[in-house]
TILUM-232825 format. One record per residue (C-alpha): z negated, y, x. Coordinates in nm, 4 decimals. Layout:
N
- c3	c2	c1
- Z	Y	X
...
! end
This chain:
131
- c3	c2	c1
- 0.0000	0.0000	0.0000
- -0.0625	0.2259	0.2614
- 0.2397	0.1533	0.4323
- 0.4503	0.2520	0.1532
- 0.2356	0.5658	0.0439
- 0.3250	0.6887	0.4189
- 0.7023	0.6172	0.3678
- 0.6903	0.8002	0.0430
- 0.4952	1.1187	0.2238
- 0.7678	1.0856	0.4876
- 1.0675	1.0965	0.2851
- 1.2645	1.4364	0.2886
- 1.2129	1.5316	-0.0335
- 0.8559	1.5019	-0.0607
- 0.8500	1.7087	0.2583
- 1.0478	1.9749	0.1373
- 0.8642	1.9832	-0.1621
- 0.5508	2.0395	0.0169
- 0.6974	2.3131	0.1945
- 0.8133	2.4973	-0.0538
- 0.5106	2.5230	-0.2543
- 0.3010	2.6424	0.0782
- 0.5891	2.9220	0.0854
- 0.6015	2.9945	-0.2569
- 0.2158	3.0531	-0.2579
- 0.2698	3.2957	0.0154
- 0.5608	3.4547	-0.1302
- 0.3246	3.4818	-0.4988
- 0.0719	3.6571	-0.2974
- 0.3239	3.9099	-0.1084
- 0.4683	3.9962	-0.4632
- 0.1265	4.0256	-0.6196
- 0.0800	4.3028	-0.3612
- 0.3942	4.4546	-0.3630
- 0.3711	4.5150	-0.7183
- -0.0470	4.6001	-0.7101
- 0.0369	4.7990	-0.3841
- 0.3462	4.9467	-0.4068
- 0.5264	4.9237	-0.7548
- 0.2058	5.0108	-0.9831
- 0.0184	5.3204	-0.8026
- 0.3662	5.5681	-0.8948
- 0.3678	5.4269	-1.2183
- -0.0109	5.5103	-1.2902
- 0.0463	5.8403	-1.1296
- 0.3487	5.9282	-1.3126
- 0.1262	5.8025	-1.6419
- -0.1624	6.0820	-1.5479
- -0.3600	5.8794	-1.2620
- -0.3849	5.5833	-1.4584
- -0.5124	5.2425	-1.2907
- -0.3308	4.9744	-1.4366
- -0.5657	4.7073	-1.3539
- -0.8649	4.8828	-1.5456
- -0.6478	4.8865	-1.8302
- -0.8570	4.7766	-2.1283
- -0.8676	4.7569	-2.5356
- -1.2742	4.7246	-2.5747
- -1.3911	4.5154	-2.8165
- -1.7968	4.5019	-2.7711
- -1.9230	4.7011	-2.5444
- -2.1167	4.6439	-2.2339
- -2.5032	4.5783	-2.2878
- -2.7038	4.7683	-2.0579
- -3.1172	4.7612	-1.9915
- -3.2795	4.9507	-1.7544
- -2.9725	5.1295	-1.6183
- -2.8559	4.7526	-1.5788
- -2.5467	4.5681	-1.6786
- -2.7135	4.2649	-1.8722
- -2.3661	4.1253	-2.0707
- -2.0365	4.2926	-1.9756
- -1.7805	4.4500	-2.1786
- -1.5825	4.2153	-2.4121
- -1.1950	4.3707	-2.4086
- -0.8660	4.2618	-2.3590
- -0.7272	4.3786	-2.0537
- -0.3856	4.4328	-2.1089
- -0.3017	4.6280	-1.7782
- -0.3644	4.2971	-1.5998
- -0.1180	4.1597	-1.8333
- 0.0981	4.3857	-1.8024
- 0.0945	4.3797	-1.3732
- 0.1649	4.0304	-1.3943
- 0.4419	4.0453	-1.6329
- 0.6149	4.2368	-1.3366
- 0.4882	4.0438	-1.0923
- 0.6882	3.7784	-1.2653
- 0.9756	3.9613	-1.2835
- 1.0148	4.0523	-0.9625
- 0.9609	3.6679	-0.8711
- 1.2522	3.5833	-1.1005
- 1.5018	3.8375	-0.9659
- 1.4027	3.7263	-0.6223
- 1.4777	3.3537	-0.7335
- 1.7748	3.4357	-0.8902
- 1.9336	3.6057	-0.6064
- 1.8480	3.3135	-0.3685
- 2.0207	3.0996	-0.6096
- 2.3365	3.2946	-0.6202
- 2.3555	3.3320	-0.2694
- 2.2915	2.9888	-0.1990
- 2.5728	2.8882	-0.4848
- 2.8176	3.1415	-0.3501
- 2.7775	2.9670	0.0242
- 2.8005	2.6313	-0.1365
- 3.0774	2.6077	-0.4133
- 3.0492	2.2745	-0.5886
- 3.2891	2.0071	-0.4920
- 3.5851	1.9901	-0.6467
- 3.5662	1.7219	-0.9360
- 3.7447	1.3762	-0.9343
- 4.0157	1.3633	-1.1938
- 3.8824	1.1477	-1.4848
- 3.9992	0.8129	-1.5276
- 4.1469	0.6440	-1.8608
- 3.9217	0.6279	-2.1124
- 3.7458	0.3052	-2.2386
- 3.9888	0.3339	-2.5408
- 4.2907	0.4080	-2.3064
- 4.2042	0.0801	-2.1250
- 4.1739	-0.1164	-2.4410
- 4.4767	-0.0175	-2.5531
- 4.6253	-0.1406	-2.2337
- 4.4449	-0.4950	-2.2842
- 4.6073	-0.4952	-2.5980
- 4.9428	-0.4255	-2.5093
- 4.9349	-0.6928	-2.1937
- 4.8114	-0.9590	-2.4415
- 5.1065	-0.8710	-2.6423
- 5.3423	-0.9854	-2.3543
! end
């Protein structure tokens, strides 16, 4: 058993899938703080120094004692939502432009003309039984 889990670890495919999740975690992370980073501060600024992140719709608010937090707000943070809908779609675009390069580079092979059909065949059969 071991044997064969180790020739299934070592096959390319299983490599390259490995790989590719390790770089697509990085490449999550770098687009997380492009768009945190980069993309959202102008667009919070050009809203009137808005934070996206803090973003909230409150629906209980915090209970406090003593100057101290004892149950935090309740609210739906849609500004989070909202950063990681574009983090998304900056993922996609990226994805989609590796894909077109790569298809572009690699036009699919040229397909095989189809043979007779099964009925086309038959009919030959037929005709040979004839004779």
């Amino acid at each position: 058993m071991i044997k064969e889990f180790k020739e299934f670890i070592m096959r390319g495919n299983v490599l390259e899938l490995a790989v590719a999740v390790i770089i697509a975690g990085a490449f999550g992370k770098i687009v997380a703080s492009f768009v945190a980073d980069v993309i959202m501060p102008p667009i919070g600024v050009a809203l009137g120094g808005v934070n996206f992140s803090d973003l909230q719709f409150i629906i209980q608010d915090a209970v406090m004692e003593g100057g101290k937090v004892v149950q935090e707000a309740v609210g739906i943070r849609y500004g989070a939502f909202v950063q990681t809908i574009i983090d998304f779609l900056i993922v996609a675009f990226v994805i989609f432009m590796v894909v077109r390069a790569y298809n572009r580079a690699n036009p699919p092979a040229p397909e095989e003309p189809a043979g007779p059909s099964a009925e086309d065949l038959l009919g030959e059969i037929r005709d040979l039984l004839k004779k």
